[in-house]
C-alpha positions in Angstrom: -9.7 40.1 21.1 -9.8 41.7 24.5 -10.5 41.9 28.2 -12.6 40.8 31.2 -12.4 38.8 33.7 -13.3 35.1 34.1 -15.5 34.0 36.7 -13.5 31.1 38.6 -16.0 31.4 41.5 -19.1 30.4 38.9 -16.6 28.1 36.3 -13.9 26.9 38.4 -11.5 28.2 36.0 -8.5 30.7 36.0 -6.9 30.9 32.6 -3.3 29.9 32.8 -0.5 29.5 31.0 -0.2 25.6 30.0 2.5 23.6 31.5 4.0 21.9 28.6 6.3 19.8 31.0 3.3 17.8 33.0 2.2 15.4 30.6 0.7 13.2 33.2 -1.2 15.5 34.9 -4.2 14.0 35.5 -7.5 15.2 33.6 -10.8 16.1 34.4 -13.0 12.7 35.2 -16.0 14.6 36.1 -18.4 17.4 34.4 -18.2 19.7 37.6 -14.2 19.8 37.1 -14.4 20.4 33.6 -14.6 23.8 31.3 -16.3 22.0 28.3 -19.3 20.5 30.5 -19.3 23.3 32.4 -20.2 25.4 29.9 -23.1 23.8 28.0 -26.5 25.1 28.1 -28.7 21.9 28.0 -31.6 24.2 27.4 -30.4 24.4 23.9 -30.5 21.8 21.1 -26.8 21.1 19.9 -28.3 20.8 16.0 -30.1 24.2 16.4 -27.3 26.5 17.2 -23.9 24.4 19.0 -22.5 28.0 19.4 -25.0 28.5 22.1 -25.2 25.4 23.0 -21.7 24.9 23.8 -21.0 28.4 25.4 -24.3 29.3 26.6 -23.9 28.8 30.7 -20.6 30.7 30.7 -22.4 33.8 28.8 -25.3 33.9 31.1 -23.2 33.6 34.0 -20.3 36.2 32.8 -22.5 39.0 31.1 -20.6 41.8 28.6 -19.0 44.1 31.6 -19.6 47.8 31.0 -16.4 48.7 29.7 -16.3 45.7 27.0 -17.7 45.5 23.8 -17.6 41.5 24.3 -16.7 39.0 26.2 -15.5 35.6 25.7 -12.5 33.5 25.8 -10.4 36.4 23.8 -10.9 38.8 27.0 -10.1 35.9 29.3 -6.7 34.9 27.6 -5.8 38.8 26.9 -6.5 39.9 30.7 -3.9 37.3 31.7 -1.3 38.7 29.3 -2.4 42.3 29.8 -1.7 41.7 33.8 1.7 39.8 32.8 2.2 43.0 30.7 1.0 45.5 33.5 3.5 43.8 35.9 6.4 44.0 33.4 5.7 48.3 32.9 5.1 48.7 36.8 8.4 47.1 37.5 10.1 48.7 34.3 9.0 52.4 36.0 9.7 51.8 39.6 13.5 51.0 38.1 15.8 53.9 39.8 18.9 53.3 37.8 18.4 51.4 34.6 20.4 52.1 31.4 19.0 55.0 29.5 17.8 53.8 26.1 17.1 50.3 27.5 14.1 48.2 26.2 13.3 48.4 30.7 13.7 52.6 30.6 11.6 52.8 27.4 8.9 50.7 28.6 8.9 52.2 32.4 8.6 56.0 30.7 6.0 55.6 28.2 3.8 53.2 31.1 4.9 56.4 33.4 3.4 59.3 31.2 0.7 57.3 29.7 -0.5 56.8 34.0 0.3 60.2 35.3 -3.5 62.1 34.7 -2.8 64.8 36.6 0.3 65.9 33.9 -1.9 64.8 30.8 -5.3 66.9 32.3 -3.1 70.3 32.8 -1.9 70.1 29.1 -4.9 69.9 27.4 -3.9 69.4 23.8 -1.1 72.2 24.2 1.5 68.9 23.4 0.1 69.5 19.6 0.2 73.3 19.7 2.9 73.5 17.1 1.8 70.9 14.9 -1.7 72.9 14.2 0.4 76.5 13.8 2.1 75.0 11.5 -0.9 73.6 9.3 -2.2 77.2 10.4 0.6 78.3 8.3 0.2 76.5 5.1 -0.7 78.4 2.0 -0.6 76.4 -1.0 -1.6 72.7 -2.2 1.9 71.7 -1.6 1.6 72.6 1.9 -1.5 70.7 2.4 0.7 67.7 0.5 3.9 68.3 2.6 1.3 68.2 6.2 -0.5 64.8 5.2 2.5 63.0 4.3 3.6 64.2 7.9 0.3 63.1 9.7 1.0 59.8 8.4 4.4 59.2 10.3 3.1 59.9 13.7 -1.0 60.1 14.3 -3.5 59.2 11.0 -3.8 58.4 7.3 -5.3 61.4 5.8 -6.0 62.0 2.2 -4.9 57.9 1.4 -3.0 54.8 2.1 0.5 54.3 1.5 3.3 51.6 2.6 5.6 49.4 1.9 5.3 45.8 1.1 7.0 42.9 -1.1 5.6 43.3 -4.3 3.0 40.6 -5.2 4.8 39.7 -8.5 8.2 39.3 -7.5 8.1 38.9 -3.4 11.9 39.0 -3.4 11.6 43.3 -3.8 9.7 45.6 -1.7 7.3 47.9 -3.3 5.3 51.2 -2.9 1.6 50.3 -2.6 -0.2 53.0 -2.8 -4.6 53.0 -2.0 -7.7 54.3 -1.3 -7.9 55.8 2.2 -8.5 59.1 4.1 -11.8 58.3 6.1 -12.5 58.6 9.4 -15.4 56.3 9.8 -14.7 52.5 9.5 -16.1 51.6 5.9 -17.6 53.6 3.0 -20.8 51.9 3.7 -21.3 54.0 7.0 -21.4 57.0 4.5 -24.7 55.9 2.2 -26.0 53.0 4.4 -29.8 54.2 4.3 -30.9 52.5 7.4 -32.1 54.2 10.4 -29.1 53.3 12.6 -26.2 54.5 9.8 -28.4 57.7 9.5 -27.9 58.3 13.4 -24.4 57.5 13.3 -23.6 59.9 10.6 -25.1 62.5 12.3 -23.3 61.6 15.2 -20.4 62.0 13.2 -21.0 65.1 12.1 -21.2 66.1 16.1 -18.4 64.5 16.9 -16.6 66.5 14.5 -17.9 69.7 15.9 -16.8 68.9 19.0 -12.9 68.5 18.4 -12.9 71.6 16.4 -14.8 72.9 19.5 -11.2 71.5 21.4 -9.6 72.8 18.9 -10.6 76.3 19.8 -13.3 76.6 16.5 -15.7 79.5 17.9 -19.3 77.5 17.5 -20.4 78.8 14.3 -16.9 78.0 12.8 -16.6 74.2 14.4 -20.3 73.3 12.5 -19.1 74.9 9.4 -16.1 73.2 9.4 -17.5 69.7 10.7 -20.2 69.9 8.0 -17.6 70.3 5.2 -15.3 67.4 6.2 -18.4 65.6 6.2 -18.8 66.5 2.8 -15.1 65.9 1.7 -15.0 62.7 2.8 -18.0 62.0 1.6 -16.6 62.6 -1.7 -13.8 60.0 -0.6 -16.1 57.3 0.3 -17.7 57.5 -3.2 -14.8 56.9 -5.2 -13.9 53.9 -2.5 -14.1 50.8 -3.8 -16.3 48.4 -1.4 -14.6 46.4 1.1 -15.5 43.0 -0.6 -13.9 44.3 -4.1 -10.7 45.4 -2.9 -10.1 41.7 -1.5 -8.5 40.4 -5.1 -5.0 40.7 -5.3 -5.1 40.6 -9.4 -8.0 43.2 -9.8 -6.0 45.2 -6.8 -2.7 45.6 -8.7 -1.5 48.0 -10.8 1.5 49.0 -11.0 3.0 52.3 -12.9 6.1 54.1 -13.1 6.7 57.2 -10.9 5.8 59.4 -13.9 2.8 57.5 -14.6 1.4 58.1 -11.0 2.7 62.0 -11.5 0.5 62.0 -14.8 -2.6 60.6 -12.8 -2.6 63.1 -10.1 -1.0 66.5 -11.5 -2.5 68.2 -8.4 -0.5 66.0 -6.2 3.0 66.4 -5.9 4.2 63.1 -4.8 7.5 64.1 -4.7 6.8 66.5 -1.6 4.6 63.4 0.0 6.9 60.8 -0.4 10.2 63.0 0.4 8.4 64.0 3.7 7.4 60.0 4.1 11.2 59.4 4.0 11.5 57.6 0.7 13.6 58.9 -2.4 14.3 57.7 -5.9 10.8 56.0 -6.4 11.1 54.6 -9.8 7.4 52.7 -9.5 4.5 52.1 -7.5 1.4 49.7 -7.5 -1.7 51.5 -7.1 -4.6 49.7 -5.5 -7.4 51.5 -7.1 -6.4 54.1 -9.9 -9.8 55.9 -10.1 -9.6 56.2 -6.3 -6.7 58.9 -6.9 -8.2 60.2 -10.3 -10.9 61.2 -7.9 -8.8 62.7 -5.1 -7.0 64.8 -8.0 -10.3 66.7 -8.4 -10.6 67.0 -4.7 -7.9 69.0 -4.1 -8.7 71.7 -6.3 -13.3 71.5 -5.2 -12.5 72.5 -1.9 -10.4 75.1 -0.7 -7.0 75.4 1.2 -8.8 76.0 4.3 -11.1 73.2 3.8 -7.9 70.9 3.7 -6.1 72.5 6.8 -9.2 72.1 8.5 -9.2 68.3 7.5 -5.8 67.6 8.7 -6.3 69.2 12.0 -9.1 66.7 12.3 -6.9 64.3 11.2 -4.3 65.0 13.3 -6.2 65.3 16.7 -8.7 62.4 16.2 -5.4 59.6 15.1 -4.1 61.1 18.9 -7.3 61.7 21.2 -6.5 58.8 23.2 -3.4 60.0 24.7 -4.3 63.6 25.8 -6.6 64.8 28.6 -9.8 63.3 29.6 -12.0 66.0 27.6 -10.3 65.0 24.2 -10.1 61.3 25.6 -13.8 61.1 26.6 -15.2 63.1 23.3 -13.1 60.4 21.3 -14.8 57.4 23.4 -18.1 58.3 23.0 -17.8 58.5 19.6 -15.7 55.5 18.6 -16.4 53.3 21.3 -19.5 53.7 22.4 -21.7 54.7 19.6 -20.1 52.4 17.2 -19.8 49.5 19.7 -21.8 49.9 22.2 -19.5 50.2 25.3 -21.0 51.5 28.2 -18.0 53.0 29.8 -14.6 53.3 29.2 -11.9 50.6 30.1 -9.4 51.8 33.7 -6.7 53.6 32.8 -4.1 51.2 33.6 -5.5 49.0 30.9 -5.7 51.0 28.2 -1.7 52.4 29.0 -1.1 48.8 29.2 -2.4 48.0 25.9 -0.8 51.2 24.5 2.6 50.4 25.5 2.2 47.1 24.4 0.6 48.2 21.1 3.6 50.8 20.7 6.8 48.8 22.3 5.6 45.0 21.6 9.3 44.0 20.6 10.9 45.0 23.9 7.7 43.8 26.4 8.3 40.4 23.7 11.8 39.9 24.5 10.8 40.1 28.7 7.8 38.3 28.2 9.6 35.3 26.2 12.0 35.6 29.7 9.7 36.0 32.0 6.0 34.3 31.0 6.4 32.1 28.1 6.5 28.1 29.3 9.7 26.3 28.4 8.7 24.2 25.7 6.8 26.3 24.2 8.0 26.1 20.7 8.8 22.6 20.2 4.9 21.7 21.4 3.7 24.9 18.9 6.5 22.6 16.2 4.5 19.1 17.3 1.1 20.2 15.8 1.7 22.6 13.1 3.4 19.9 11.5 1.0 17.3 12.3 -1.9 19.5 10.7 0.5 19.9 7.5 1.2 16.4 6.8 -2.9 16.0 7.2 -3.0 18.7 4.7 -0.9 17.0 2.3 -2.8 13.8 2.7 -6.2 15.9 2.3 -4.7 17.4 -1.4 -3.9 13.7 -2.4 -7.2 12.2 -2.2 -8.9 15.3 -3.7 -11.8 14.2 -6.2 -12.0 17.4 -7.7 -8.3 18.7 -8.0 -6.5 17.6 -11.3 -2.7 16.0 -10.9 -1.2 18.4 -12.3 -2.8 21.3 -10.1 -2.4 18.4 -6.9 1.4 18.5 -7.4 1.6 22.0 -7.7 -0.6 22.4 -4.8 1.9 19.7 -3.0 4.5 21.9 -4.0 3.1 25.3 -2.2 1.9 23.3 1.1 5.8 21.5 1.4 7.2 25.2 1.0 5.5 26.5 3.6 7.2 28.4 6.3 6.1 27.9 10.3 7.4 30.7 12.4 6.0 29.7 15.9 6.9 30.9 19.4 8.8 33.9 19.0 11.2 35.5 16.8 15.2 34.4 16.9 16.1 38.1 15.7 14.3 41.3 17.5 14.0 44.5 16.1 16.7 47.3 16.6 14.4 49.9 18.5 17.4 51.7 19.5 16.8 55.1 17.7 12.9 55.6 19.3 12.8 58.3 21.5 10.9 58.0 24.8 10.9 59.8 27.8 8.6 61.3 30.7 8.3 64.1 29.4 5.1 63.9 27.2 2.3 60.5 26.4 1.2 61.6 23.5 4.8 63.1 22.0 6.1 59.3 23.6 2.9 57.6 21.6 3.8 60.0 18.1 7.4 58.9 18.2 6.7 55.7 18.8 4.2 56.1 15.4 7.4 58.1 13.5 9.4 54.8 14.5 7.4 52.4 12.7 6.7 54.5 9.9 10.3 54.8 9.2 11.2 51.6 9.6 8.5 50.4 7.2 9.9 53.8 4.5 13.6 52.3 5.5 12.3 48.8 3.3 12.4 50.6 0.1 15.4 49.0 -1.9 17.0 46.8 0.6 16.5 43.1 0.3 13.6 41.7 1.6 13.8 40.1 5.4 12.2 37.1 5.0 13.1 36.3 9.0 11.1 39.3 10.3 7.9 38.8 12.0 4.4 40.9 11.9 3.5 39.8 15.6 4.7 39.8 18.9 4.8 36.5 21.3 2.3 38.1 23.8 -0.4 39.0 20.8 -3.0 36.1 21.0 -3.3 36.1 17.0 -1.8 34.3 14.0 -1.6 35.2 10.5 -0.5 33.8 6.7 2.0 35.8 5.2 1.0 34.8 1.4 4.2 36.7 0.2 6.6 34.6 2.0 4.4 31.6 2.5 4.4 31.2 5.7 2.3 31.1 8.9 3.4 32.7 12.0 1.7 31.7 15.4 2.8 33.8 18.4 3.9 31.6 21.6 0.5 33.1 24.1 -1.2 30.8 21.7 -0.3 27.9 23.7 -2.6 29.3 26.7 -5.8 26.7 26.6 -8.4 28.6 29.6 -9.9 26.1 32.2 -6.0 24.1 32.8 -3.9 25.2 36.0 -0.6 23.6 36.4 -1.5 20.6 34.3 -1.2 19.8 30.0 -5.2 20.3 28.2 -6.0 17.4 26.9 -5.7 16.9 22.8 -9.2 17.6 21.9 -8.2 21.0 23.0 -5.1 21.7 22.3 -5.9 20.3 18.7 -9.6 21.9 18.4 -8.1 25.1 19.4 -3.7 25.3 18.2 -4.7 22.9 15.4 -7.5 24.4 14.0 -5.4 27.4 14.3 -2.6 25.9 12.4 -4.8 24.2 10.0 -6.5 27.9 9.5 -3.4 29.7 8.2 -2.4 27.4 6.1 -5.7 27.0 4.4 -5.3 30.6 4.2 -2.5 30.3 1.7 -5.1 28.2 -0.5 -8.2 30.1 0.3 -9.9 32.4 -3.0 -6.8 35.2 -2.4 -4.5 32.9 -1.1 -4.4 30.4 -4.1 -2.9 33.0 -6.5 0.2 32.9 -5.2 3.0 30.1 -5.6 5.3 28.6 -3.3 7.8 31.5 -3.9 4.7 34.1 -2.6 4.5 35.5 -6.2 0.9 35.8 -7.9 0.9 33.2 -10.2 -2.0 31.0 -11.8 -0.5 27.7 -10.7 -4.2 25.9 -11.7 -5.6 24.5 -14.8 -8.4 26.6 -16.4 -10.8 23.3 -15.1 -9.3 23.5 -11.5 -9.8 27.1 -11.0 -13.6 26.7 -12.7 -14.4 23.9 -9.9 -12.7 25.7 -6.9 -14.7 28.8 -7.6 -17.8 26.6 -7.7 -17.2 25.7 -4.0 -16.2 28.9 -3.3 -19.5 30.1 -4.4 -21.3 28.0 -2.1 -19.5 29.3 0.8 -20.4 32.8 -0.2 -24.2 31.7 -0.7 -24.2 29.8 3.0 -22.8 32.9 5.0 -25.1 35.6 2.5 -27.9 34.0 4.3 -27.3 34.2 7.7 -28.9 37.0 9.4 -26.3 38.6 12.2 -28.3 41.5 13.9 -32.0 42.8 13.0 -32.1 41.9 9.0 -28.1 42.8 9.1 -26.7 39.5 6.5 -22.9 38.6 6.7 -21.5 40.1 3.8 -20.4 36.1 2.4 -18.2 37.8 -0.6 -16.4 39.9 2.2 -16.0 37.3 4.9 -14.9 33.9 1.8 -11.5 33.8 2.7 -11.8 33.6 6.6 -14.5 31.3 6.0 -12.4 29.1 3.8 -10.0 29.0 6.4 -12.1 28.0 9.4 -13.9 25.6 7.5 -10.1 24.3 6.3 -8.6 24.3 9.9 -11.5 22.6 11.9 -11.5 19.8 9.3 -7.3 19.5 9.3 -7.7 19.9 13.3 -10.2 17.2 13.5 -8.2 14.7 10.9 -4.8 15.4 12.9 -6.8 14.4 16.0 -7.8 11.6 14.9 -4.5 10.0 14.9 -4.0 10.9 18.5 -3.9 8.2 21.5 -6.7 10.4 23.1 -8.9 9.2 19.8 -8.1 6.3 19.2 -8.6 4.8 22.6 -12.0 6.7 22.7 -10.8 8.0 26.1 -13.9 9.7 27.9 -13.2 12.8 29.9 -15.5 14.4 32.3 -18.8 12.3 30.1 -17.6 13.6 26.9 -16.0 10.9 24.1 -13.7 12.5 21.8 -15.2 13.3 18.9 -17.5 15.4 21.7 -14.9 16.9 23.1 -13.1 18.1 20.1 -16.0 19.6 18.7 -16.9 21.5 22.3 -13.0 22.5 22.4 -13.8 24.4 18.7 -16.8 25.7 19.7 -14.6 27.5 23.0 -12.1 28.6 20.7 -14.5 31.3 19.6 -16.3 31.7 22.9 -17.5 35.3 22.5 -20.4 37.5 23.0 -20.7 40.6 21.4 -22.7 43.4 22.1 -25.0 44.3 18.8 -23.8 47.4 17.7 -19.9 45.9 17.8 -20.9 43.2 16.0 -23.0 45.0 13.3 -20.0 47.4 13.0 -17.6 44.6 12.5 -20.0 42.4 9.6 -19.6 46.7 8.1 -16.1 47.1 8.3 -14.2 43.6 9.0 -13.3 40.4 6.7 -14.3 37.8 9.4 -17.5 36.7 10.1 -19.0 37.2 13.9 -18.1 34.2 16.3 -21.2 32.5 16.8 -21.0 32.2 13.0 -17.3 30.6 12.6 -18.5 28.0 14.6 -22.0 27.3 13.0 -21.1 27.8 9.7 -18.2 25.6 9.4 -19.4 22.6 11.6 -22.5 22.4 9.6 -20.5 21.4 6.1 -19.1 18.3 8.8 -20.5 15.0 8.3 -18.6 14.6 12.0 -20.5 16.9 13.2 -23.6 15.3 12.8 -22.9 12.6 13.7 -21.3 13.0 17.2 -24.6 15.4 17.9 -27.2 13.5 16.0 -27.9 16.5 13.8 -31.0 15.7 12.1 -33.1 17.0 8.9 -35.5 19.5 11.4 -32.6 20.7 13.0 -31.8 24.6 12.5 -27.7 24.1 11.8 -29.0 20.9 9.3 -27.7 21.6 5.4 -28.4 18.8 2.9 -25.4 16.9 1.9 -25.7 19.2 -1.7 -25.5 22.4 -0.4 -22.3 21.3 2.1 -19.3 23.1 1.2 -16.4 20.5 0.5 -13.0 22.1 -0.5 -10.2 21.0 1.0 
């Protein structure tokens, strides 16, 4: 969800902030003044394909700049908070007395070393020196043990996953989760993938590779030998992954053992060493994702050699950090990541990607200026308005189910009434008092930042879970469902609707876009994952055996609708991977839609700029996921990533809407046209 400019001189539009407090600001009476009839490409039929349809003038008028590997109404919303952002680092460095530790001197020093090129370009990689002597230094497994615990607190993941989480059975306790990890390339499938494109990217790979050991000082000879190993190594790792799409259930996905028990599995790896250097002591359990993942590992440790493994962390090491070092290390890391796997053409200004960095690393303390500073007054109680009109739709939705028993309906009542809406922006920020940042060093400013997080995630381990905290910052233009705690959380830049300056959108937007939102997360805590867990966040089978036989049924369907759409080349959406965010947009356009419906806007049938409402609301949806990717992102993201492309979470949801059709006149002939049998109905 990033970058690029909008065109105002082409749309007439420069994305802004809504002003919640103008509620009779006049609207748009005519197309020309308008983003949603601005942006429809009559050339296309609205039954064939109402992504393009909708968004098609805007894309061919605002192609995918260079340094982008899309662009769309996630860029447009994301430039305005990245230059809301930029202005509140600028103003934090140019600060000549400000209060050392301050949320203003921290964010001013990282901006600071993360913009000075000159500094960054004269140190090479010499800011890691001492972290590869000492992994020169190792000489036994522990040592290779000790190093990859360490990795993990400040650049990469090497060797596996661990963190800390409340544990799925009792939410009310945090647990160790420990799972399959250690790859450098985005999914096992890039590893066996047999096509001609994964074959060029492996071997890319393998280049790659051989170039950072190259950086690394690896005579030439040494840097292939070493790059072809790793290859092999993780290799091995990727083998005993399992898939993407399997590791989505939380039931098949947990099991837990005792500290012993996990010693027992893996006598070649002393997880005393790894989770002492993690910070965490007295482990008395664990909950292991996939136990024959770390069976696997076990054997690993002892097939290759010690060198092997030091090799592999310093890989590790340097590739988690490239992008904070000197151009060389930067640019080799680019070409690689960026544009071979996405297709970028060039990389993004420097000021942007510090921007993002600091933001990425110091999001409380920009949050707390940004809530100040950016954030409309308002704000909340507006974000309040229509989360709670999409719930009681919801509610109403569960009641008239044909399909849901009354004993699974009140149970289902039960979860829904329980749920949690944490909107705007948190009441209690984060103590980031003990990070250390200062000008002396980006990528010592970025690994501390790292160590920070890590330990505050370790510092979890046997304290009582914080059921307050949030995951997201008010500037990040994201939402999530939290199925432990039950809850949805919507940061406040979610308010920003593109195409309104100084005036309130009208409802078909803000509910086709917030609502749908709203009505996504919570569906989320009833999608195929989602629906094991009970109001309390606990998995729990809350369903009668005939229930859960019917939901899965429907569920099915959706995984059959989005198995046969066809993405890029003969590339399918993998529909088992991509079922629970499908659930949830097809749940939040159909809550959206039902909670607009009792609007004034609706029910007066006011017409703005041509469009009636139904029209509008519909067009509003299809803007919500206004993007155009370049092919090889969006083939690396159906790989690697549990949401289905954009174009897709509009088609494939709109054409299981009887609404739908009929506000567009979608007809049998018509490409997005599904006979009423094979149209998913859930909630």
């Amino acid at each position: 969800m990033k970058k690029s400019l909008f065109n105002a001189l082409i749309c007439g539009l420069i994305l802004l902030t809504t002003t919640l407090s103008c509620k009779s600001a006049k609207q748009p009476t005519n197309a020309a003044d308008d983003p949603l009839a601005t942006h429809i490409d009559s050339t296309v039929k609205a039954g064939d394909d109402f992504f393009q349809y909708a968004n098609g003038r805007w894309f061919k008028q605002n192609p995918i700049p260079a340094s982008e590997q899309s662009n769309g109404i996630f860029q447009l919303i994301q430039d305005t908070i990245n230059a809301q952002i930029r202005k509140i680092c600028e103003t934090s460095a140019a600060i000549q007395q400000v209060e050392k530790g301050s949320a203003k001197k921290k964010i001013g020093d990282l901006f600071f070393t993360g913009m000075d090129s000159t500094v960054l370009n004269s140190k090479g990689i010499t800011d890691l020196k001492n972290d590869f002597a000492t992994i020169d230094q190792i000489k036994d497994m522990n040592g290779i043990i000790r190093e990859a615990a360490y990795i993990h607190t400040v650049s990469a993941g090497p060797l596996l996953n661990m963190y800390i989480a409340q544990d799925d059975k009792n939410s009310g306790k945090y647990q160790v989760y420990i799972s399959q990890g250690g790859l450098s390339l985005p999914d096992r499938s890039f590893y066996f993938d047999t096509d001609t494109k994964s074959k060029i990217i492996r071997e890319k790979f393998v280049l790659h590779v051989d170039n950072m050991f190259k950086i690394l000082g690896y005579n030439e000879s040494n840097a292939k030998m070493a790059a072809t190993k790793l290859m092999e190594m993780e290799t091995d790792l990727a083998k005993t992954s399992r898939k993407r799409e399997d590791t989505r259930d939380p039931l098949a996905n947990y099991n837990k053992m005792t500290f012993g028990a996990l010693s027992t599995l893996t006598p070649n790896l002393d997880w005393k060493v790894f989770m002492n250097t993690a910070g965490l002591t007295k482990v008395d359990s664990v909950v292991v994702g996939q136990p024959e993942f770390l069976t696997a590992l076990n054997t690993y440790l002892k097939k290759y050699t010690i060198t092997d493994w030091k090799n592999y962390l310093k890989f590790q090491m340097l590739n988690g950090l490239a992008g904070y070092l000197d151009d060389k290390t930067f640019t080799e890391d680019f070409n690689f990541y960026t544009a071979t796997l996405k297709g970028v053409k060039e990389p993004k200004p420097r000021w942007k990607r510090v921007v993002e960095q600091t933001d990425g690393s110091l999001g409380e303390l920009i949050g707390q200026v940004y809530v100040n500073e950016y954030l409309p007054k308002g704000t909340k109680e507006k974000l309040v308005e229509i989360g709670n009109a999409i719930k009681n739709v919801f509610s109403e939705r569960i009641k008239a189910l044909d399909w849901m028993s009354a004993t699974t309906k009140e149970k289902a009542l039960k979860k829904l009434n329980a749920v949690i809406m944490k909107v705007g922006y948190p009441n209690k920020w984060k103590d980031m008092s003990a990070m250390q940042i200062d000008r002396t060093s980006y990528v010592k400013n970025v690994m501390n930042a790292n160590k920070w997080a890590f330990n505050y995630m370790m510092q979890k381990y046997g304290k009582p879970v914080d059921r307050t905290e949030w995951d997201m910052e008010p500037q990040t233009y994201n939402a999530y469902y939290n199925p432990s705690n039950n809850e949805i959380v919507i940061p406040g830049c979610n308010i920003i609707v593109p195409g309104y300056e100084s005036k309130m959108a009208d409802d078909a937007l803000l509910y086709s876009i917030i609502g749908a939102t709203f009505g996504h997360e919570i569906t989320h805590g009833f999608d195929d994952q989602g629906c094991k867990y009970n109001e309390l966040g606990n998995l729990s089978n809350w369903w009668t055996n005939e229930d859960r036989i019917k939901f899965n049924r429907k569920t099915k369907m959706i995984v059959k609708q989005f198995n046969d759409y066809v993405a890029v080349d003969n590339l399918h959406i993998n529909g088992e991977l991509t079922q629970g965010e499908n659930i949830a947009d097809l749940g939040g356009v159909i809550m959206g839609y039902e909670a607009f419906k009792k609007t004034k806007q609706f029910k007066d049938n006011e017409i703005i700029a041509g469009l009636n409402p139904s029209k509008r609301y519909f067009l509003g949806y299809a803007l919500a996921w206004m993007l155009n990717m370049r092919p090889e992102a969006m083939a690396n993201q159906i790989k690697s990533n549990e949401h289905a492309p954009a174009k897709w979470r509009v088609l494939g949801p709109l054409s299981n809407m009887p609404e739908f059709y009929s506000t567009f006149n979608v007809k049998q002939g018509d490409k997005m046209w599904r006979p009423d049998s094979l149209r998913v109905k859930i909630w």
